[in-house]
C-alpha positions as CSV (number, residue, x, y, z in Angstrom):
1,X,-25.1,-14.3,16.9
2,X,-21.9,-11.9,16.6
3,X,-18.8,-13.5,17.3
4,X,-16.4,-10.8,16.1
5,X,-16.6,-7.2,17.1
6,X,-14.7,-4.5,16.1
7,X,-13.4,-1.1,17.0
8,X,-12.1,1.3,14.6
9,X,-9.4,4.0,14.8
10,X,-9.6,6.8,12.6
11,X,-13.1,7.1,10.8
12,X,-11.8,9.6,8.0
13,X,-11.3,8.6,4.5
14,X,-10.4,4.7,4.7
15,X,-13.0,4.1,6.9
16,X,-15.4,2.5,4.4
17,X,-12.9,-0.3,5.1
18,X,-14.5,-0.9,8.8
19,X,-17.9,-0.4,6.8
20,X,-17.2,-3.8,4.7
21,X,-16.9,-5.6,8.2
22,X,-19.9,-4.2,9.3
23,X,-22.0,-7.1,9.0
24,X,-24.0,-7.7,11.8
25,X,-26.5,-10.9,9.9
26,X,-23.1,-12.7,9.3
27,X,-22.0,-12.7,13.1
28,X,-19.5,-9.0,12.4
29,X,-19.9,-6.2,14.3
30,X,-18.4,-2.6,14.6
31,X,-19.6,-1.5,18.1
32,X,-17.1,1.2,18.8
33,X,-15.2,4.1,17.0
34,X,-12.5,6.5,18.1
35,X,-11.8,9.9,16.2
36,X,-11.1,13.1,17.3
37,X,-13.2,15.4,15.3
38,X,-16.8,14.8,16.2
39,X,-18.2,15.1,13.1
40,X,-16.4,11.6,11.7
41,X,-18.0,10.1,15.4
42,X,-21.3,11.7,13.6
43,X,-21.1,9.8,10.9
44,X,-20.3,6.5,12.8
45,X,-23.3,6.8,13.8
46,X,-24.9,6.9,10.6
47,X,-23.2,4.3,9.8
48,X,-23.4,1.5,12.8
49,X,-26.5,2.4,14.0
50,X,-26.8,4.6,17.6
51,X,-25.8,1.8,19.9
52,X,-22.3,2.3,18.6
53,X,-19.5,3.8,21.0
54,X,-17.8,7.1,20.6
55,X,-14.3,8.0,21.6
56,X,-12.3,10.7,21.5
57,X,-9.0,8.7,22.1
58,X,-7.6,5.5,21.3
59,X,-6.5,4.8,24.6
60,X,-10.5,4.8,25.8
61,X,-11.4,2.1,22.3
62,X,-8.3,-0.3,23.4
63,X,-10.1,-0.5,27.0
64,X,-13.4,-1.6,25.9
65,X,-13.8,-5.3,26.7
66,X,-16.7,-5.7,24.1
67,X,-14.0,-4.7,21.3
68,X,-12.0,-8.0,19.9
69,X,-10.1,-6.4,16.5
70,X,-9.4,-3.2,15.8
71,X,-9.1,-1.4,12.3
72,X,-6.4,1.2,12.4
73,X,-7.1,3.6,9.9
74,X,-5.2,7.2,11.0
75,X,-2.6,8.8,8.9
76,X,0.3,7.2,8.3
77,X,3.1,8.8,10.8
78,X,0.2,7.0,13.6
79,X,0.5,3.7,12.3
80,X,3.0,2.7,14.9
81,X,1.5,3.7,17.8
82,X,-2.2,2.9,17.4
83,X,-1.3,-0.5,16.1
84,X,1.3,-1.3,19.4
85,X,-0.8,-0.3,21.4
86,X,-4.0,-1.9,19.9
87,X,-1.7,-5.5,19.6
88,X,-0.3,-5.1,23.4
89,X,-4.1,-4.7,24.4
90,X,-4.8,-8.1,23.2
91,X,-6.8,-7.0,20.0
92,X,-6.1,-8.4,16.9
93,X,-5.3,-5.4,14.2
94,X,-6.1,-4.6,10.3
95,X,-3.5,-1.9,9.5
96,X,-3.8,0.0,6.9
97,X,-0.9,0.1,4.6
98,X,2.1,1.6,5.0
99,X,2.5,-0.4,7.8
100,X,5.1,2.5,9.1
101,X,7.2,5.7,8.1
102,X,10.2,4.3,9.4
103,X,12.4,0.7,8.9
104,X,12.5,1.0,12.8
105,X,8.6,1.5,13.4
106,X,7.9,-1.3,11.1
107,X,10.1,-3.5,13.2
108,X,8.8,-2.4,16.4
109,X,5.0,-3.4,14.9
110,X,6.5,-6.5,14.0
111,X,7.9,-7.6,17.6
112,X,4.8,-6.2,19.2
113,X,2.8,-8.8,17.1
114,X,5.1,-11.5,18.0
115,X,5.4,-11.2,21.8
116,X,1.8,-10.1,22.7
117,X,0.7,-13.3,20.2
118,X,-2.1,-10.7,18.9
119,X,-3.1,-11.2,15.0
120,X,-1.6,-8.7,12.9
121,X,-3.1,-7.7,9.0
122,X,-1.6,-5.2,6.6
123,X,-4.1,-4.2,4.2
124,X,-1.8,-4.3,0.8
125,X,-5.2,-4.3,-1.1
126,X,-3.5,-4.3,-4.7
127,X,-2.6,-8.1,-4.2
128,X,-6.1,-8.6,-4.5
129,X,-6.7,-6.5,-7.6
130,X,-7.8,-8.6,-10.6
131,X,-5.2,-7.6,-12.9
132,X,-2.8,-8.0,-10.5
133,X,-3.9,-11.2,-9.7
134,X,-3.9,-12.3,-13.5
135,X,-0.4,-11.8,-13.8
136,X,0.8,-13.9,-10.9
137,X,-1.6,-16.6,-12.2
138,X,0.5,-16.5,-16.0
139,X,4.0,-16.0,-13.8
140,X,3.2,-19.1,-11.7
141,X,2.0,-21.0,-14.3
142,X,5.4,-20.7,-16.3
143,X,4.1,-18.5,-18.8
144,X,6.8,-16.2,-19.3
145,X,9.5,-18.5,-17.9
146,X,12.0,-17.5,-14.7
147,X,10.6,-13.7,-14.4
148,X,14.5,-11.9,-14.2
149,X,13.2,-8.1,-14.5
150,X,9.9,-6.1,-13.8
151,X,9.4,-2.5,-14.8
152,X,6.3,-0.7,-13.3
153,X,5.7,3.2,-14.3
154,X,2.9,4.9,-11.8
155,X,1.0,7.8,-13.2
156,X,-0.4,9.4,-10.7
157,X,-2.2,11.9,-12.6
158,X,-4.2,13.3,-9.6
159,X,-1.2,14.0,-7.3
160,X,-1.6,17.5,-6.7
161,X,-5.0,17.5,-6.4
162,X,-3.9,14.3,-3.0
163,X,-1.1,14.6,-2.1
164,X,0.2,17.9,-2.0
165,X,-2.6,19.8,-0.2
166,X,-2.7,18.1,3.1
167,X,-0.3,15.9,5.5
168,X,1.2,13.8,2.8
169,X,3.3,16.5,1.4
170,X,5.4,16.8,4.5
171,X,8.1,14.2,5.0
172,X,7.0,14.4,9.2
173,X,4.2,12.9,8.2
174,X,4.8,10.3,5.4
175,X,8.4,10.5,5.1
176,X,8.3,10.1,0.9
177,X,5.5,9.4,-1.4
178,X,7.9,6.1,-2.7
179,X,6.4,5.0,0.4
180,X,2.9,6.6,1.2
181,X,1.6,5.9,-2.6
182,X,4.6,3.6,-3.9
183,X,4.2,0.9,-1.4
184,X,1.8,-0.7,-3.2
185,X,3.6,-0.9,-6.3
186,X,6.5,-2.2,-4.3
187,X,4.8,-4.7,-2.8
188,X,3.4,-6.1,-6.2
189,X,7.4,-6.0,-7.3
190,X,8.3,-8.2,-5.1
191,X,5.2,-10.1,-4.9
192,X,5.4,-10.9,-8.8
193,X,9.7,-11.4,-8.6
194,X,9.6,-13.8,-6.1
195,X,11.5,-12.2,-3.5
196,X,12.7,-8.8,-1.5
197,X,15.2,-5.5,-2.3
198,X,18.4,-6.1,-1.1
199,X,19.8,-2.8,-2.7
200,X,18.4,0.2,-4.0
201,X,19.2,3.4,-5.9
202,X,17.5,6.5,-7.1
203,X,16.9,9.9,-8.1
204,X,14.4,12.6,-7.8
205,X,13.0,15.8,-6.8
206,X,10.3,18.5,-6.6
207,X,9.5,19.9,-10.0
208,X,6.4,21.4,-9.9
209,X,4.8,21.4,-6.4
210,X,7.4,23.6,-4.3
211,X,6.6,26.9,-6.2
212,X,5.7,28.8,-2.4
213,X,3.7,31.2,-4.1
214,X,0.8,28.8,-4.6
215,X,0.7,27.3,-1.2
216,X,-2.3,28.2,1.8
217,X,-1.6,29.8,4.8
218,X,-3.7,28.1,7.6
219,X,-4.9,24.8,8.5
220,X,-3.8,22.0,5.8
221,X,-7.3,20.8,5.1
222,X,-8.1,19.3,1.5
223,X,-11.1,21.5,-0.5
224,X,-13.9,19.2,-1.5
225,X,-13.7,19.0,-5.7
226,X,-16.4,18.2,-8.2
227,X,-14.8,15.7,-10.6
228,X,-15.4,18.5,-13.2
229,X,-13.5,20.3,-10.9
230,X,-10.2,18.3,-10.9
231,X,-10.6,17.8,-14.8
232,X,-10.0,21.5,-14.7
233,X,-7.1,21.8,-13.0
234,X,-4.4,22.0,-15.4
235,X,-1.9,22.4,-16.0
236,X,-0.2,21.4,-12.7
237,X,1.9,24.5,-12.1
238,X,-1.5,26.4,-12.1
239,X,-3.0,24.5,-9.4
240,X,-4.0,26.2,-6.2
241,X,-4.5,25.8,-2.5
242,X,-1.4,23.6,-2.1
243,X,-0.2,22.5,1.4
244,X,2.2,25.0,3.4
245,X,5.0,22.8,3.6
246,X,6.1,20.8,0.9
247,X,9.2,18.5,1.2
248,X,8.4,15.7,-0.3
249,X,9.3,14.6,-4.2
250,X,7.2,14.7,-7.0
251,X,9.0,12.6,-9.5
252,X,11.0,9.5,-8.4
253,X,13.2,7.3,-10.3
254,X,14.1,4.0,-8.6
255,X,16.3,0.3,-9.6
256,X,16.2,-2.4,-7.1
257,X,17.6,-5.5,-7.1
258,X,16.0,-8.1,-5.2
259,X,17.4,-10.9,-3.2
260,X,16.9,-13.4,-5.7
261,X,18.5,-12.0,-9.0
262,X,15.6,-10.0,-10.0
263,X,16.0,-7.1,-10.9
264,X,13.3,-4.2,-10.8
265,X,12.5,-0.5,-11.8
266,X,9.6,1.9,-10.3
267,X,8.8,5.4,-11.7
268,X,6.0,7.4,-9.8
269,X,5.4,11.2,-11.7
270,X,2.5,13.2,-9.7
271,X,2.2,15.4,-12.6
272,X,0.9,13.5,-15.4
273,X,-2.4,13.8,-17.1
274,X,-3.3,10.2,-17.0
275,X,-3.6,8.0,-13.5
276,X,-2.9,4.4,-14.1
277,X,0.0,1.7,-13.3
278,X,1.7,-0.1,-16.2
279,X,3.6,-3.1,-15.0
280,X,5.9,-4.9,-17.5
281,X,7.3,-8.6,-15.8
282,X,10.4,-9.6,-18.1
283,X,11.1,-13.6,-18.0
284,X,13.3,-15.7,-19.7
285,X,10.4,-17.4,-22.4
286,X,8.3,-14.1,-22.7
287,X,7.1,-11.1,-21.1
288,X,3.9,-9.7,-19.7
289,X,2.2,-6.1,-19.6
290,X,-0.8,-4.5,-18.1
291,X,-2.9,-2.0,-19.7
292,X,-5.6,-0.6,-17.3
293,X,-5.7,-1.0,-13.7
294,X,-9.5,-2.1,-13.0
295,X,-11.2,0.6,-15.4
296,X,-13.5,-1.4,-18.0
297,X,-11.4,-2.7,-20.9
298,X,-8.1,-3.9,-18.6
299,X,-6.6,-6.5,-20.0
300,X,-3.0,-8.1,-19.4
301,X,-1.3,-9.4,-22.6
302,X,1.3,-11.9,-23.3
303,X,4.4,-12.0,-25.5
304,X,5.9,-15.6,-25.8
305,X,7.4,-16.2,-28.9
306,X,9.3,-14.1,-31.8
307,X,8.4,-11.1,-33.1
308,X,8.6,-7.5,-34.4
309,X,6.2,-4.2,-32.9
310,X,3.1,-6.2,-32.1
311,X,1.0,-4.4,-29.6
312,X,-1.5,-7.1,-29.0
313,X,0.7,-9.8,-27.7
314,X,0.1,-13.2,-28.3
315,X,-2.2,-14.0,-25.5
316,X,-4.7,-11.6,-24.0
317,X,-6.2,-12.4,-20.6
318,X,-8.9,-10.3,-19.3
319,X,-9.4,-9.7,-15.6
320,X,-12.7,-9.4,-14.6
321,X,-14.8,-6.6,-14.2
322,X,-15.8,-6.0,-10.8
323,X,-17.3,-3.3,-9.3
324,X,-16.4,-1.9,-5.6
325,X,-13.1,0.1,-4.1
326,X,-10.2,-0.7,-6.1
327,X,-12.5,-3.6,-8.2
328,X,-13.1,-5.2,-4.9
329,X,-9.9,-5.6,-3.8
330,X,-10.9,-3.9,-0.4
331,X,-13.5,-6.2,0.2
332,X,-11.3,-8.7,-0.7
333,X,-8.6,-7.8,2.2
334,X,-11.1,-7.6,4.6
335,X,-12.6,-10.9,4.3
336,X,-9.1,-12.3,4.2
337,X,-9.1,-10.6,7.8
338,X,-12.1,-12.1,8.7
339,X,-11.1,-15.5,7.4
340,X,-8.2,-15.1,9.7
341,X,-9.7,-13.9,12.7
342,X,-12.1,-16.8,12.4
343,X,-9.1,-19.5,11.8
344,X,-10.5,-20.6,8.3
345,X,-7.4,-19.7,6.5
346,X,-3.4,-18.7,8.4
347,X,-2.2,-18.4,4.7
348,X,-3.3,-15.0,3.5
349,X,-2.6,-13.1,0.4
350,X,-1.0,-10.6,1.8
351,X,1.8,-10.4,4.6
352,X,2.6,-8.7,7.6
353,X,6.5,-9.4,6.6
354,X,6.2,-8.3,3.0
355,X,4.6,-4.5,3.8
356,X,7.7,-4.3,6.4
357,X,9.8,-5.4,3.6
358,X,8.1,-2.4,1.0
359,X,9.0,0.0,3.5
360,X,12.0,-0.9,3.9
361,X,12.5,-0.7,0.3
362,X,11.1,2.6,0.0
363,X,12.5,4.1,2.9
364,X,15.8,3.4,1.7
365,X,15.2,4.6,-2.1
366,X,14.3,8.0,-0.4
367,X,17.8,8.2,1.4
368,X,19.0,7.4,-1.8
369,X,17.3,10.3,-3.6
370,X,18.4,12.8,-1.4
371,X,21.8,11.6,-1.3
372,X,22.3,11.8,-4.5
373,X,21.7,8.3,-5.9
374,X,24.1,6.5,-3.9
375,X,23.9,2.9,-3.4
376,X,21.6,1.9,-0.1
377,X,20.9,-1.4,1.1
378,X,17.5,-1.7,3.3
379,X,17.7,-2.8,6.7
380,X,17.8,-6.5,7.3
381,X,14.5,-7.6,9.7
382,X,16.1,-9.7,12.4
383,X,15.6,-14.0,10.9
384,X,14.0,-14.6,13.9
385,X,10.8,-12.4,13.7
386,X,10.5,-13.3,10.1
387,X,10.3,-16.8,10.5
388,X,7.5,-16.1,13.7
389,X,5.4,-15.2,10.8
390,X,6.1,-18.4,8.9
391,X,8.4,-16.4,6.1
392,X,12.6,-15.9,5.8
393,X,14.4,-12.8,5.6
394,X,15.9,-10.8,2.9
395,X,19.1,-12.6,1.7
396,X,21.5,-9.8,0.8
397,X,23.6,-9.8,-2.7
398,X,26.5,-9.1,-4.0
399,X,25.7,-6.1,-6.7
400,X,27.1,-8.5,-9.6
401,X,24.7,-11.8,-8.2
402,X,22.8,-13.1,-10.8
403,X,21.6,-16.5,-9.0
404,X,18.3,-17.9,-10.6
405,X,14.7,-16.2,-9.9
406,X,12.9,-20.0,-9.0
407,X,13.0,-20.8,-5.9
């Protein structure tokens, strides 16, 4: 018997996510889509079987009775007003992350959740990564001591060939890649710290992307690659076919300090050879590093005790291997969303609070940037919707507050 069914907004390239639900033997459903290009309501039905519904608008998913939660999958400038609308309609919502392009939007998700009482899931999938997941178990375990700084460096070795041929290279549509790609890393910052940015600073620009001479005239649609293909293309400044406008950064440098003493760096280069994230957590009786994010041979290693250059690190833990999107970590957010549509768990790993808080943060490192690296403090959320949703708000700081990193 199905007791959950789902409808699905946006059936592009995160719609595999709907496709983990899709379990109709273990009472889940998806038994209506909504996308305007027919070709993605095509492949719905390849998917779902042809007894699933087709929409061209959202408006005509959110009136379907047979429809309980609804994944909101669009690009990210439509977060805000699928998922409103979806949570005002009574449906309970898995948004893909960033939960907004705007503090404001964010906020406005936020209340909607609170006063229409719908369920509301942000789909921050690296807290379910296994390396990820590793290092919080050594932090909260005391094996580094009070974590007091993180550093994370994101390689993003195939930003050109993402993020600067289509929608994501104009600032209308994803405001700054600190947010669209850095939320995630954000999020783990202040997942592993303990606590939320009260003030930012940063620097950064377009180095290589904004050369006009490279970019398409027509519709901003992304060529399909071979894998050999994108192994080809380099270096950067030869790449072709990039988007017509391009106003977003390619290199960011940001410091936060978070509300509890912490204090953090993030890096994000879209012109590196390499893709990976290296996160380095800094505590008071050691330090922690991860090399690898989910490829085979990831391991997370420990420094806890004097020493010169040792590149092994005392203690090496070893994540295991799992196979999937993002090393299951997809599969993993869903069934947390299933879990809490079906009320066998209200404490999930991720939090509806904590993505507001990462764009927040990221919103306000990009005014920052293209200020000039000028101090900016992220907007306060209002105590009062943060403690709807069982959690506290950010706490500001003085810039010279040191206060302990335990809670």
């Amino acid at each position: 018997m199905v007791d959950v069914k789902f409808g699905v907004v946006g059936n592009g390239l995160r719609g595999d996510l709907a496709r983990m639900a899709h379990r109709p033997d273990e009472g889940l459903e998806v038994v209506a889509v909504c996308d305007p290009r027919p070709e993605r309501l095509g492949m719905a039905g390849e998917w779902y079987g042809d007894q699933v519904r087709g929409y061209a608008n959202y408006e005509q998913l959110l009136e379907d009775k047979d429809v309980d939660a609804v994944f909101v999958l669009t690009p990210d400038h439509l977060h805000e007003e699928h998922a409103c609308a979806a949570l005002e309609a009574g449906k309970a919502v898995y948004l893909e992350k960033p939960m907004a392009i705007t503090v404001e939007g964010a906020d406005r998700i936020l209340a909607t959740a609170v006063e229409s009482g719908s369920v509301l899931y942000v789909g921050h999938n690296m807290r379910h990564t296994a390396y990820v997941m590793t290092m919080k178990q050594l932090i909260d375990k005391g094996e580094i001591g009070e974590v007091k700084a993180i550093w994370c460096r994101h390689f993003v070795g195939n930003g050109g060939d993402f993020y600067f041929r289509d929608w994501h290279a104009e600032r209308r549509y994803s405001n700054t890649l600190l947010l669209q790609k850095g939320s995630h890393d954000i999020d783990v910052i202040h997942w592993l710290g303990g606590g939320y940015t009260t003030a930012t600073q940063a620097f950064g620009g377009s180095f290589v992307y904004a050369e006009s001479d490279r970019r398409r005239h027509g519709p901003a649609r992304v060529p399909s690659w071979t894998r050999d293909q994108l192994v080809e293309h380099w270096p950067p400044r030869r790449l072709p076919d990039l988007n017509p406008v391009i106003d977003v950064e390619d290199l960011s440098l940001v410091q936060m300090q978070l509300d509890n003493g912490v204090l953090a760096t993030y890096d994000q280069c879209h012109f590196t050879p390499d893709y990976w994230r290296n996160f380095t957590v800094i505590g008071d009786e050691g330090r922690l590093e991860n090399f690898g994010n989910g490829e085979p041979g990831t391991c997370v290693r420990l420094w806890n005790r004097r020493c010169g250059y040792y590149p092994s690190g005392h203690v090496r833990s070893i994540p295991p291997e799992e196979l999937g999107a993002h090393g299951r970590a997809d599969q993993r957010c869903v069934d947390d969303f299933v879990d809490l549509l079906r009320g066998k768990t209200r404490d999930t790993l991720t939090s509806p609070v904590a993505a507001r808080e990462a764009v927040a943060t990221a919103c306000a490192a990009a005014e920052s940037l293209r200020a000039g690296g000028g101090l900016v403090r992220p907007i306060v959320l209002d105590d009062k919707v943060a403690h709807a949703f069982g959690e506290r708000a950010v706490v500001p700081l003085r810039a010279d507050d040191r206060r302990s990193a335990r809670r």
